[in-house]
Biotite code that builds the C-alpha atoms (Angstrom):
import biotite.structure as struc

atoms = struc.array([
    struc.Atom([275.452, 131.004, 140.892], chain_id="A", res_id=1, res_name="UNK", atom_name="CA", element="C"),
    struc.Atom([277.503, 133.686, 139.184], chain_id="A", res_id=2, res_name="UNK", atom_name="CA", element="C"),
    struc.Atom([277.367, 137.265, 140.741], chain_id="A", res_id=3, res_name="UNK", atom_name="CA", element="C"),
    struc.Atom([276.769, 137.972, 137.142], chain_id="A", res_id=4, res_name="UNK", atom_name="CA", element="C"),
    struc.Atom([273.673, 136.243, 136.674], chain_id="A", res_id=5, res_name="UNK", atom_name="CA", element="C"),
    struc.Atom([271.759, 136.854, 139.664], chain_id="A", res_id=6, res_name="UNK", atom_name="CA", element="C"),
    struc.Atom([271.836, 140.413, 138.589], chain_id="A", res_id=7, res_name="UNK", atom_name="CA", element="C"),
    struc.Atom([270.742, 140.160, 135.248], chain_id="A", res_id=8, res_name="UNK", atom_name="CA", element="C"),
    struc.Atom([267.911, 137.925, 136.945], chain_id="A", res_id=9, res_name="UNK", atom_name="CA", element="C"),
    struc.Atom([266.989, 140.891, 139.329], chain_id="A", res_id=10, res_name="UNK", atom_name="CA", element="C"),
    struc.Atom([266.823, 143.585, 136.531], chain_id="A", res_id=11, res_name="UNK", atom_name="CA", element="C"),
    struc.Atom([264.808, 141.392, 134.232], chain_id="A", res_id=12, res_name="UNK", atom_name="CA", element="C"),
    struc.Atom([261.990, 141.219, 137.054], chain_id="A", res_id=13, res_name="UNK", atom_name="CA", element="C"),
    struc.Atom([262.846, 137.730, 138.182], chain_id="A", res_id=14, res_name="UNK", atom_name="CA", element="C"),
    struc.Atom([263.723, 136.149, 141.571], chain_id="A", res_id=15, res_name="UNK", atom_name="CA", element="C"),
    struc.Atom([267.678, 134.405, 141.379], chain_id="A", res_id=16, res_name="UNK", atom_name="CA", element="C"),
    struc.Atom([266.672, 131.678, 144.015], chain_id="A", res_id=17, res_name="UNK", atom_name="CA", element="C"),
    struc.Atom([263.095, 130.728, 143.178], chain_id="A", res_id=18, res_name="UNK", atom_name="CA", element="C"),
    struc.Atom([262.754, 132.086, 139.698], chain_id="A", res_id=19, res_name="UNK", atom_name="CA", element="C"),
    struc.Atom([258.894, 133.176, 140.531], chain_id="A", res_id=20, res_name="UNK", atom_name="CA", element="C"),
    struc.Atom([258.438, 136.924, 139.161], chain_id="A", res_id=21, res_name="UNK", atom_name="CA", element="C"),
    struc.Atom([258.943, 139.860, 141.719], chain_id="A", res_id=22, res_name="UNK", atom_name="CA", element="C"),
    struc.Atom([256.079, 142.021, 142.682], chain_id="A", res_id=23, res_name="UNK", atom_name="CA", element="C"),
    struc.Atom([255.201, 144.880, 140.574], chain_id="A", res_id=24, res_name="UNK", atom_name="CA", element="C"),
    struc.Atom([255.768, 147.436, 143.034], chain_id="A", res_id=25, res_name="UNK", atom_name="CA", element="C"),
    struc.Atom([259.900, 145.915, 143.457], chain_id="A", res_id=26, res_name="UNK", atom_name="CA", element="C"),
    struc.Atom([262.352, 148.996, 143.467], chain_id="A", res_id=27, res_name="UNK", atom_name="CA", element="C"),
    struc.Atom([264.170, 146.681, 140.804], chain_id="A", res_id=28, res_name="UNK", atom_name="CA", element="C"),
    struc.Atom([261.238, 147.785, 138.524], chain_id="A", res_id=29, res_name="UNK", atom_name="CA", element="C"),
    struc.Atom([262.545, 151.449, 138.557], chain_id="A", res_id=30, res_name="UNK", atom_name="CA", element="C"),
    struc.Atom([264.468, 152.186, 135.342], chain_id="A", res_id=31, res_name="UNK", atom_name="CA", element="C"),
    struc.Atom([267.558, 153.417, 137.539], chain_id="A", res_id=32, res_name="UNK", atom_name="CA", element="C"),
    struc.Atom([267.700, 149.951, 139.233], chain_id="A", res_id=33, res_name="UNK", atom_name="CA", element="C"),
    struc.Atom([267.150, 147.974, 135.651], chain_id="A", res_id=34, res_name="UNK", atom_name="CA", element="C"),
    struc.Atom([270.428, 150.281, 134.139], chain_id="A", res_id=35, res_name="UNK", atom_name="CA", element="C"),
    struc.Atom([272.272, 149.799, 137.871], chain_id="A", res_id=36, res_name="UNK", atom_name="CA", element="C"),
    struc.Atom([271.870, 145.885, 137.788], chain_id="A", res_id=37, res_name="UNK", atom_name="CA", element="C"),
    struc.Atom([272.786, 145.474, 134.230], chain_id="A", res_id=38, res_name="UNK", atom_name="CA", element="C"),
    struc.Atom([275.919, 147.598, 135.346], chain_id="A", res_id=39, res_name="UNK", atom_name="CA", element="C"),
    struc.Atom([276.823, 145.651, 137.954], chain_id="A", res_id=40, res_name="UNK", atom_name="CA", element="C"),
    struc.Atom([275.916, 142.229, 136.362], chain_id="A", res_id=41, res_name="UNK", atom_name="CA", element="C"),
    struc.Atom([279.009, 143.372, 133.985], chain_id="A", res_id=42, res_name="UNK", atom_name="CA", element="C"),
    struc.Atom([281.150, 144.247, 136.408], chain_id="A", res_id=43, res_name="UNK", atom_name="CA", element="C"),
    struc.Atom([280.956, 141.148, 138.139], chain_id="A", res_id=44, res_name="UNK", atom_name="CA", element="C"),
    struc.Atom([280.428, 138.559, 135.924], chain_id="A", res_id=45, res_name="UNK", atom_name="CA", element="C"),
    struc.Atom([282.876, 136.579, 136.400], chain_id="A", res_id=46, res_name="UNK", atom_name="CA", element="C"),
    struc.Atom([281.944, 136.651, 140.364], chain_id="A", res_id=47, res_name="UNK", atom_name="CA", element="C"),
    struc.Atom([280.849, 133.593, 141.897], chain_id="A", res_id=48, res_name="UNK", atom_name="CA", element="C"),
    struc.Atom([278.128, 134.123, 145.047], chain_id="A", res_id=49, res_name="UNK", atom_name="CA", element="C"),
    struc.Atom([278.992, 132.006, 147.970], chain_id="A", res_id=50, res_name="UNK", atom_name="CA", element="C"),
    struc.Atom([276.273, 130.556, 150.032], chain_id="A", res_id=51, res_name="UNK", atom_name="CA", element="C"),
    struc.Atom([276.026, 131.668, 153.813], chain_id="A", res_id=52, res_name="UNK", atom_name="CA", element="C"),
])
């Protein structure tokens, strides 16, 4: 999966791995977290993850 993607994922609400919605208490709920993960899904678009 691209860096890229999992963060747009995460700031839309949604789980990268599972796709199942995250809880609505999540910190990625917060309106800082939403603007940081869409920042950082730019940044790093072209980023692949690699798997551990």
């Amino acid at each position: 999966m691209m860096a890229g993607e999992g963060f747009r994922l995460l700031a839309k609400g949604i789980h990268p791995e599972t796709g199942e919605p995250l809880t609505p208490g999540a910190v990625v709920h917060s309106p800082e977290a939403i603007r940081l993960l869409f920042l950082l899904a730019e940044e790093f678009s072209f980023t692949r993850f690699c798997s551990i």
